[in-house]
N, C-alpha and C positions, 0 to 999 in steps of 0.2 A: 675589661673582660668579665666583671664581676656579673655583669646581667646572663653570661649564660647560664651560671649557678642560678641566679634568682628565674630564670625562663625554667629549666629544670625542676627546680621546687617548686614552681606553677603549674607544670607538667602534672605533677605526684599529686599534688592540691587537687587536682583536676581528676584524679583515680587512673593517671598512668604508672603502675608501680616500677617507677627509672627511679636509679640512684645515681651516686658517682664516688669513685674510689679516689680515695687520699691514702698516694705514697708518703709515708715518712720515712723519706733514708737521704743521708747524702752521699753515700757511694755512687762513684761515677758509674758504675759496671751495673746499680740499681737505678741507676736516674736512665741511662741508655736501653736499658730492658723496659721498665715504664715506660717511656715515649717512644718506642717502638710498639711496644702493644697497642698503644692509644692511636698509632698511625693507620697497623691494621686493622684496628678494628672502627678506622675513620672517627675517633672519640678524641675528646677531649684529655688533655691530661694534667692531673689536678697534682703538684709536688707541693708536699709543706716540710718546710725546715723547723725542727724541732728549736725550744727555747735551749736547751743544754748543749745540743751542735753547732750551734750557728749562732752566735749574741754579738753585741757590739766591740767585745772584744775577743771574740775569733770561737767559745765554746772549743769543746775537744776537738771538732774539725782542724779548727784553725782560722773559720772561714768566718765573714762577717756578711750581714744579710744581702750588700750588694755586689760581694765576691760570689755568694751561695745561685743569688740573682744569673752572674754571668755564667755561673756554669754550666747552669739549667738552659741557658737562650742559646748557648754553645751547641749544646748537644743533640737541644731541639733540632737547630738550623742542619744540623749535620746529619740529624735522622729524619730531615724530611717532612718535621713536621710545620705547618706553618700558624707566626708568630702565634697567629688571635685563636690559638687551641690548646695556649701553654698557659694556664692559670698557676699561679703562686701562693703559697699559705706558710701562713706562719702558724707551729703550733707552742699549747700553752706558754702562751703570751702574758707575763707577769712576773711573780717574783717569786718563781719556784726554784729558781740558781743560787737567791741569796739568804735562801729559809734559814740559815744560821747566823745571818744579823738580824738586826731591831727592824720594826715595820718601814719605820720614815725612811732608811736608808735603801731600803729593800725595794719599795714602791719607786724613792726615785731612780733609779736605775732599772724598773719596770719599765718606768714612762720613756727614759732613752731608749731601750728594747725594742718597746711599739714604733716610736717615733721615726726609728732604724727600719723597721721593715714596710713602713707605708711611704717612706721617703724613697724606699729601694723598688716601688712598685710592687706590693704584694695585696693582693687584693681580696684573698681571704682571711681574717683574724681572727683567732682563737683566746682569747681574752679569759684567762684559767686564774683567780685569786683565791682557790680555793683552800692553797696551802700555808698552813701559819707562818709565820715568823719568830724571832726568837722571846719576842714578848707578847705572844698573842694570848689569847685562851684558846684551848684544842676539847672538841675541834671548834672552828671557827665558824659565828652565828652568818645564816644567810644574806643580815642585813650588810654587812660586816664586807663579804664575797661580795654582792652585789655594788656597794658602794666604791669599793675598789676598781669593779670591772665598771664604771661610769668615768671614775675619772677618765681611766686608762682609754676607755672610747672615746675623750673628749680630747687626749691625747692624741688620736690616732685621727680623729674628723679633723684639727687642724692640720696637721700633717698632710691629711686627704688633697684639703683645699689647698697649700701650694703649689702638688704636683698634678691638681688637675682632675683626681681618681673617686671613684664612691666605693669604698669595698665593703664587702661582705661581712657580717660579724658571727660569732657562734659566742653562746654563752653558758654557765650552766656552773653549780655548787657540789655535784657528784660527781666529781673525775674523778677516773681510775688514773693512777699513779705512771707515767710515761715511761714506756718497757717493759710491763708487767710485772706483775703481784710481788709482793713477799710479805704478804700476810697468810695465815692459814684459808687458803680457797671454800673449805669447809661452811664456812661463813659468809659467803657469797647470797647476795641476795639483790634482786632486782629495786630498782627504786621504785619507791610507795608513788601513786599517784597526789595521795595529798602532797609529800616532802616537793615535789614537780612544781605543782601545780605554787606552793609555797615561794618555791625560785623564780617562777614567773612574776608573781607579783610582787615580790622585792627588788628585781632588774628594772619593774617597771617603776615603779618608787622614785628609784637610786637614777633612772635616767631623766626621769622627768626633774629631781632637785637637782641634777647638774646640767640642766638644760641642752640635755644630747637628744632628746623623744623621739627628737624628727626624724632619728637613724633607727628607730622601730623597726622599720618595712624593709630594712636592711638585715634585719637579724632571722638568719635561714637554719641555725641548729644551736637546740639545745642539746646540752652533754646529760644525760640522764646514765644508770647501768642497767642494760637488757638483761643482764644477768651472763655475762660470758666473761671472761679471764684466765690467764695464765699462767703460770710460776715456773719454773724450771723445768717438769718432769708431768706436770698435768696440762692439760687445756679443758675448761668445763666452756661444754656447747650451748647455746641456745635454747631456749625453751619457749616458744612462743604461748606456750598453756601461763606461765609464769607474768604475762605484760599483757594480760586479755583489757584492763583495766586504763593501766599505767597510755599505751599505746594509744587511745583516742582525747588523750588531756590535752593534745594542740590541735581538736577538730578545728575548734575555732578561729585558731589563728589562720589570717591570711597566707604568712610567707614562710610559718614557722614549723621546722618540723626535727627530727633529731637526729643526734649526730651517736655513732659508734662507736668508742676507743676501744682496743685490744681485741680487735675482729683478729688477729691472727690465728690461722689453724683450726679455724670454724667447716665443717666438711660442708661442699658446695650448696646444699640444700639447706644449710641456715642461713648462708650468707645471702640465700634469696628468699628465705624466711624475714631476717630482719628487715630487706629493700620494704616485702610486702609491708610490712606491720608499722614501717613510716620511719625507719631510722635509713636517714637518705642519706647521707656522708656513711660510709664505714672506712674508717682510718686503720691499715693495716704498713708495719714498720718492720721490726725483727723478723718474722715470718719471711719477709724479701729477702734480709739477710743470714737468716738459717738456709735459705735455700741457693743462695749466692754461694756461702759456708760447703753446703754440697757440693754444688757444683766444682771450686776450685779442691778439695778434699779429692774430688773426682778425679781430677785433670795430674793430682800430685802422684795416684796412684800409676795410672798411666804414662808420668812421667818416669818412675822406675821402674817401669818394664822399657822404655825407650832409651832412654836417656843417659849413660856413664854416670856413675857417682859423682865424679868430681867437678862434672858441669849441673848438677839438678841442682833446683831454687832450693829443697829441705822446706819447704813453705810451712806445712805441719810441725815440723823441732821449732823453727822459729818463732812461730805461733806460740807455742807451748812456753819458751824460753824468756819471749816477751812479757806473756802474764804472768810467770812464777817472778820474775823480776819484780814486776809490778801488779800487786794483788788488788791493790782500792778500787778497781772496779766490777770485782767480782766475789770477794773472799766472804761478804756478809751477807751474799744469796744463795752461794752452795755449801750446803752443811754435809753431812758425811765425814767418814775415814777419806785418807790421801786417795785411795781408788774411784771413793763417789767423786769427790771433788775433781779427778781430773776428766772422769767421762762426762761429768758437768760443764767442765770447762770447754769441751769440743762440741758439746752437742744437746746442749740444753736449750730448750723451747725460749728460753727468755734470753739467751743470744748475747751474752755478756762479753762475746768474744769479738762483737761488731765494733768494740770500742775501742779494739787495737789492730784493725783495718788501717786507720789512718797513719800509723805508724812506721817510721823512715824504714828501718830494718823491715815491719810487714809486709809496707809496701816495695818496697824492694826485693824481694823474696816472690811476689805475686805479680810481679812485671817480667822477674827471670824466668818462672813456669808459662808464661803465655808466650814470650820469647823463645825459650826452649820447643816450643809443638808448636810455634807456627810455621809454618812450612813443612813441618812433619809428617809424611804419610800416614795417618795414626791408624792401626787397623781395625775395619770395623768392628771385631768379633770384643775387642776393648771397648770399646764405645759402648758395645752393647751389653758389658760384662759390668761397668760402671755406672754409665748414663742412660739407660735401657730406655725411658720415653725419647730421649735425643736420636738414641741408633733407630727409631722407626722412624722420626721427621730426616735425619739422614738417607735413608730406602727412600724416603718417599721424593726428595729434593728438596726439600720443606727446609731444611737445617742446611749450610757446608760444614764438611769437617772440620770444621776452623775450633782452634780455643775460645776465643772471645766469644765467636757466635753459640757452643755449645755449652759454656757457662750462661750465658743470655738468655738461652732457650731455657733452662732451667729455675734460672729466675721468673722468666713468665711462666713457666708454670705454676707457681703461688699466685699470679695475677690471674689467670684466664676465669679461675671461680670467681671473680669478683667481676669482672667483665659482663658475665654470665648474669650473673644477679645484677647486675646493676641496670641493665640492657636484653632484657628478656627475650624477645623479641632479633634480638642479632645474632650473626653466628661468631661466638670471638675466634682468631686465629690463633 
């Protein structure tokens, strides 16, 4: 299914400004909202599993690339959508897990990594060597990145050839860091046309001495920075005056055009800013799940207007209870007194709270809140007092009062802007 990508980017080649949105999440409740959007709006629907969520040995999910695999084909089939419109990506693909050992080690458990997700049928690869090691030089020269991401391709081509597959590659030296920022935003600055144009010609180098070249015509995104990212409490937008430059450095290439990271929370008219200017991939992750984060935040308030004490999930204490237990994946990106830190903890832009979704007690807690309102007459005037875009697709019949379905509808509403940009020309639902 990789040629619809590559039809796509021949598309844009051609001056049809289409994109395609890459969900990064493995929540089932964001995987089910995605391929649902993708259903109404008759589109494809592009899922990549993060390097940190999903690795060969289970990432914070739990899941491994061909667990991640089944649950996406699952929920497809379930929502209707069919098979040959459910593409699969893997993102940064290398050895950004094990940046605190030595390079040798670190790479070879990259190469399991790839090997893992082209063997699982994934047909987009993200192929990220950008981040050192623990005996690297920082930061790390392009030839260096480049060299890495050839092995790791030639990893991934023999993989290919067992199972039959040609997938897609995306490459590129300037990645923004998976989740957003925590460096000072201040500093933000779009990548230099030459620095680009530098990376293209070291990938080309590095692929031709490892004898991958011929996967060239394969490779549909470079990762450059448009200049947009996010931290906790900022989102800096787009500037298309900022990449007048940067933006025609792959006229030339046939199939090659760029890829997005940290599109979250970009207001609708950059994200169809960036489609124009040639970044055809925009990969949008936390944003899904801040608005997932609403959504059931939503559903807990309405739960104590309905609900007995003694039967509510507590979804929000457990939540809370969860992370103060355990701080390592949050404590070194909200700074502040104990007050900032914990409005940080529930509602910060960088979503540090998605990583204790997967959580026995979390989830257990967020199974009893949809449990509790389903079946529940919930009255509209709550709906409307909470989820105010849902209470009008409610009126309208567009939404049922359901929990599932008005957490869902919320989540696609961070999807529809990208829908939009992506597919100018459609009306998304």
């Amino acid at each position: 299914m990789s040629w619809q990508l590559l039809d796509l980017a021949l598309k844009h080649k051609a001056g049809t400004a289409v994109g395609v949105t890459a969900v990064c999440s493995a929540h089932p409740l964001v995987l089910r909202a995605a391929i649902a959007q993708a259903v109404a709006d008759d589109d494809v629907a592009l899922i990549e599993a993060t390097s940190n969520q999903v690795d060969q040995f289970g990432g914070y999910t739990g899941l491994r690339p061909a667990n991640f695999r089944d649950l996406a084909r699952r929920i497809a089939a379930q929502e209707g959508l069919p098979a040959d419109r459910l593409i699969l990506g893997g993102d940064h693909l290398g050895p950004n897990r094990w940046q605190h050992e030595p390079a040798a080690p670190a790479m070879g458990k990259a190469a399991d990594l790839v090997a893992a997700y082209v063997a699982a049928g994934y047909q987009k690869i993200h192929l990220d060597c950008s981040m050192p090691c623990a005996d690297d030089p920082r930061p790390l020269p392009d030839a260096v990145v480049a060299e890495r991401a050839a092995r790791l391709l030639a990893v991934a081509e023999r993989a290919a050839r067992q199972v039959g597959t040609h997938p897609v590659y995306v490459i590129g030296s300037e990645v923004p860091v998976p989740g957003g920022a925590h460096e000072d935003l201040g500093d933000l600055r779009a990548t230099t046309p030459q620095a680009a144009r530098a990376t293209l010609a070291a990938h080309r180098e590095a692929f031709a001495a490892h004898g991958v070249d011929h996967a060239w015509d394969r490779v549909i995104g470079l990762v450059v920075q448009p200049g947009v990212e996010f931290d906790h409490q900022r989102v800096v937008q787009y500037e298309r005056a900022k990449t007048r430059e940067l933006r025609h450095v792959l006229d030339g290439e046939p199939t090659l055009l760029f890829e997005a990271h940290s599109t979250d929370y970009q207001l609708p008219e950059r994200l169809t800013a960036l489609v124009e200017d040639h970044w055809f991939v925009l990969k949008v992750g936390p944003g899904l799940t801040f608005n997932l984060r609403e959504g059931l935040f939503a559903l807990a308030h309405i739960e104590d207007e309905l609900i007995p004490a003694r039967r509510r999930s507590d979804l929000r204490a457990v939540l809370e209870a969860r992370m103060i237990a355990d701080p390592a994946r949050w404590a070194a990106y909200y700074p502040g007194d104990d007050d900032a830190r914990r409005i940080a903890r529930r509602y910060s832009y960088s979503d540090r709270l998605r990583y204790y979704l997967p959580d026995a007690d979390v989830a257990a807690a967020q199974d009893r809140l949809l449990r509790n309102l389903t079946g529940v007459d919930i009255p509209a005037p709550l709906i409307d007092q909470y989820l105010p875009a849902q209470y009008e697709r409610v009126l309208r019949g567009q939404v049922p009062a359901d929990p599932r379905a008005l957490v869902m509808d919320r989540v696609r509403d961070a999807l529809r802007p990208y829908a939009a940009a992506c597919h100018p020309e459609a009306d998304p639902r």
